[in-house]
C-alpha positions, 0 to 999 in steps of 0.5 A: 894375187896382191891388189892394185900392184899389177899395173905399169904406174903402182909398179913403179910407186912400188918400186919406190917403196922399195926404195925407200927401205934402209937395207944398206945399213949392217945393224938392218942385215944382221938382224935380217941374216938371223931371221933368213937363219932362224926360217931355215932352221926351222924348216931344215932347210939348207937355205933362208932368204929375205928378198926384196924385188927391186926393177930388175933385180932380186936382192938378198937382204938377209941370207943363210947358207949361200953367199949369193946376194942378188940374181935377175930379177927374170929368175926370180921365184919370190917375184910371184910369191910376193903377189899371192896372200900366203905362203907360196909353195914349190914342191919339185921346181924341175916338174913346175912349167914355171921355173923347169927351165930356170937356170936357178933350177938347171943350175947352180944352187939346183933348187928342188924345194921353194917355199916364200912368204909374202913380204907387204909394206905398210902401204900393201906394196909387195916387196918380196918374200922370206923364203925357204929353198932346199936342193933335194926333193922332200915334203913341204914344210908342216902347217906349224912350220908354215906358221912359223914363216909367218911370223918371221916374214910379219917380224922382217917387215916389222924391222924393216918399217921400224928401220925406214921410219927412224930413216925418214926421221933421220932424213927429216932432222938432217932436212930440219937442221940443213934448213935451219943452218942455211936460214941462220945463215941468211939471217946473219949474211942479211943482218950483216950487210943492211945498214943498221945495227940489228939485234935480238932479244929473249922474250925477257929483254936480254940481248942475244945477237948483235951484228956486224954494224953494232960490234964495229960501232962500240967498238967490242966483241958481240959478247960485251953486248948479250944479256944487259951488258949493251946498256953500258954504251946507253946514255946514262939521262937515256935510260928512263925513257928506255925502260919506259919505252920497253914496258909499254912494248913488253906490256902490249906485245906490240912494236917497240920505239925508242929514241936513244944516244949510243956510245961509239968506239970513240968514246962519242955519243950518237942518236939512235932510232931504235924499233922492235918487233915482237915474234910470237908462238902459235899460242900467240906468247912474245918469245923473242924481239928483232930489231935494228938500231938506226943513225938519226944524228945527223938528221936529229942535229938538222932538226934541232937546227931548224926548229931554232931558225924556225923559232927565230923566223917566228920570234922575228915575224911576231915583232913585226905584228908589234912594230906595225901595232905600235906604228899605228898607235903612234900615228893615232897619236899624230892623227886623233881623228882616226883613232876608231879606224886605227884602234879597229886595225890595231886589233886586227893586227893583234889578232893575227899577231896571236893566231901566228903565234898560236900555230908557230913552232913551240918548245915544250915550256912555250907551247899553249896548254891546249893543243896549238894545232886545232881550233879550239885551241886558237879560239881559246887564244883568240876569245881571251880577251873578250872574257874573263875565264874561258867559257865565261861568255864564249861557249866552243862546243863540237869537235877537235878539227886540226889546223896549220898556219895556212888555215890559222890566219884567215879563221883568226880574221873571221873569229876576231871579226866576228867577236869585235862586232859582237862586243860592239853591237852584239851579245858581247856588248851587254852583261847577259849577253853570250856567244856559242861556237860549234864546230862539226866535223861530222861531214867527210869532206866538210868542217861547218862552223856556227856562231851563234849570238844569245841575249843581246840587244836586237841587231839588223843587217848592214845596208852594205857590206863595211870592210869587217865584213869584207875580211870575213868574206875574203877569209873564209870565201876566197882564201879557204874556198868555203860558203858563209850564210848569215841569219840576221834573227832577232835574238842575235846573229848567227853566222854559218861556214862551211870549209872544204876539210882539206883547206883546215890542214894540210 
């Protein structure tokens, strides 16, 4: 007896195997009729049969010598024949208490002589059998002519997994394409209805796809946009930065940004955002681009509009640091007597004249060579007056810290503070004096700077505090929350502060 098969559960995975044969098919029939023919003639026997057993039937899936397709499966002989090793052989059916009463027996066809193969799925599932039946009694078939059921009951199961298998790959390249077509599908119906231009490109950079948006903007078929010819509606000054933007993507298989102007159906240009992303294969090789295009006009005019009230704002605001400069010195004028405490507040409003405009709003050609965003681009700024070329006599070691015009004004009152008192009575007021500056931004939560005074002459602390060092205290304590530490030393003062990060910028 077959293995494994005779239980409740393996019957029913059995009868699935079955299932999955593809017996429907007239190629699998013909094939299976020669093979029940050929078992017949060669056992001169008037009957050959290829038998599957399916829940309640028998069927014939290959026939010779009757026109009977199917009987019950409760009649069936080849229903104990497919669970036996070999060849089962009925000699008398009426003298064997198993069949005796069967009406295939008592009855039409009157089958005597039965003779069935085991049939065995490539899992060792039993299906059926490929059988011999003769109506009249006579010897069984010879041992060569058992052999010679064999291998046409092991060629009938080699043509069956043959034909299921090419079944199976039928049935997963119709799968295959069913669920690209519907992925296609959502893919298209996606693109079409979010609002940006969506397109694709090879992994050479030649456009592939262009959605609906994209085709109703220029105006033209999807066609007039494959391969290059989308740079038609390029802006011709746009082109450069283009090709550099998508060689640096090309280059480093990573995501590709550009901004660019795109010509409309109505012959106008518009600003474009435009952002790819790279698919790659298993072997991690760029094999085609997505992206989108996206309409930045309007906020890219808002912007422009701003960045030019902002300037004007900033223009305006410094010619007020100039008005309030030349007041003070007309009011010197009227008033000698004041000019030290006037020249000091004349400075640092000068000073903050610089700082505003060190953190205000640049162009490209306005803006300073050093980055107009961090200290140590302000101090440049700020120290130039104390020195001929910078680094002269003022040292900036340390750290690039980023600021913003909330942190800017208050650092350029200490720094300026700080410097005038050194070019007074400090290192700055001699020849082989200098002045280093370190910022550290080493701490997470902390930004320390340190000014430190070398080669002047001996200084002492002040018997109380003037109104230089109230600036001081109030820029860095109170408007920057920080700490100041003072260390009056004999080779010069050495100033510390300590800033909360989160103040510098925002």
């Amino acid at each position: 007896m077959s293995e494994g098969w005779s239980s409740r559960g393996a019957e029913a995975r059995r009868r699935a195997i079955v299932a999955s044969y593809a017996v429907e098919r007239e190629d699998v029939t013909a094939h299976l009729d020669r093979l029940a023919r050929l078992a017949a003639t060669i056992c001169n026997a008037p009957i050959g049969l290829v038998s599957l057993i399916e829940t309640d039937r028998q069927r014939f899936i290959g026939r010779s010598g009757t026109d009977l397709a199917e009987t019950p499966r409760e009649y069936a002989f080849c229903d104990y024949a497919m669970h036996l090793q070999d060849c089962m052989i009925v000699a008398d059916a009426r003298g064997d208490a198993r069949f005796q009463d069967n009406p295939l027996v008592t009855g039409a066809p009157g089958i005597r002589l039965y003779v069935g193969q085991p049939l065995r799925s490539s899992e060792g599932a039993p299906l059926g059998t490929l059988c011999i039946i003769d109506t009249t009694t006579r010897p069984p078939p010879t041992a060569e002519q058992q052999d010679a059921l064999r291998t046409l009951a092991d060629s009938a199961m080699a043509l069956l997994e043959r034909w299921r298998a090419d079944t199976h790959n039928r049935t997963q390249e119709a799968q295959s394409r069913n669920t690209i077509h519907e992925l296609e599908q959502r893919f298209h119906v996606l693109s079409d209805v979010i609002p940006h231009m969506v397109w694709s490109t090879l992994a050479s950079g030649r456009v592939d796809y262009v959605n609906r948006l994209w085709c109703e903007f220029t105006g033209g078929p999807p066609e007039e946009s494959y391969g290059e010819r989308w740079m038609q509606f390029l802006h011709p000054d746009d082109v450069a930065d283009v090709d550099k933007a998508w060689v640096e993507a090309v280059d480093s298989s990573g995501a590709y940004e550009a901004e660019y102007r795109l010509r409309g159906a109505d012959g106008e240009y518009r600003w474009m955002l435009a952002r790819g992303t790279p698919m790659l294969d298993q072997g991690g090789k760029v094999y085609r681009w997505i992206g989108t295009c996206t309409d930045i006009h309007e906020q890219k005019a808002a912007s422009e509009q701003s960045e030019l009230l902002t300037r004007e704002l900033s223009h305006r605001i410094k010619n007020i640091f100039a008005v309030i400069s030349g007041l003070i010195a007309l009011s010197l004028r009227r008033h000698p007597e004041l000019k030290t405490l006037g020249g000091d507040l004349q400075q640092r409003v000068l000073a903050l004249g610089r700082a505003h405009d060190f953190v205000r709003p640049h162009s490209e050609h306005s803006r300073p060579y050093q980055s107009h965003s961090s200290i140590g681009g302000m101090l440049d700024s700020l120290m130039s007056a104390y020195q001929a070329n910078p680094g002269d006599r003022i040292i900036v070691r340390g750290d690039e810290v980023r600021i913003d015009d909330r942190s800017a004004t208050p650092l350029a009152l200490f720094f300026h503070e700080l410097a005038t008192n050194a070019a007074k009575y400090g290192a700055l007021s001699v020849g082989e004096g200098h002045v280093e500056i370190e910022i550290d931004a080493s701490a997470p939560d902390c930004i320390a700077l340190t000014w430190t005074e070398i080669g002047g002459p001996p200084v002492l602390p002040p018997s109380e505090p003037g109104f230089g060092a109230s600036l001081v205290e109030m820029s860095i304590t109170r408007q920057l929350g920080g700490t100041l530490d003072y260390d009056w030393r004999k080779q010069g003062l050495c100033v510390r502060a300590r800033i909360p990060a989160e103040m510098m910028a925002r």
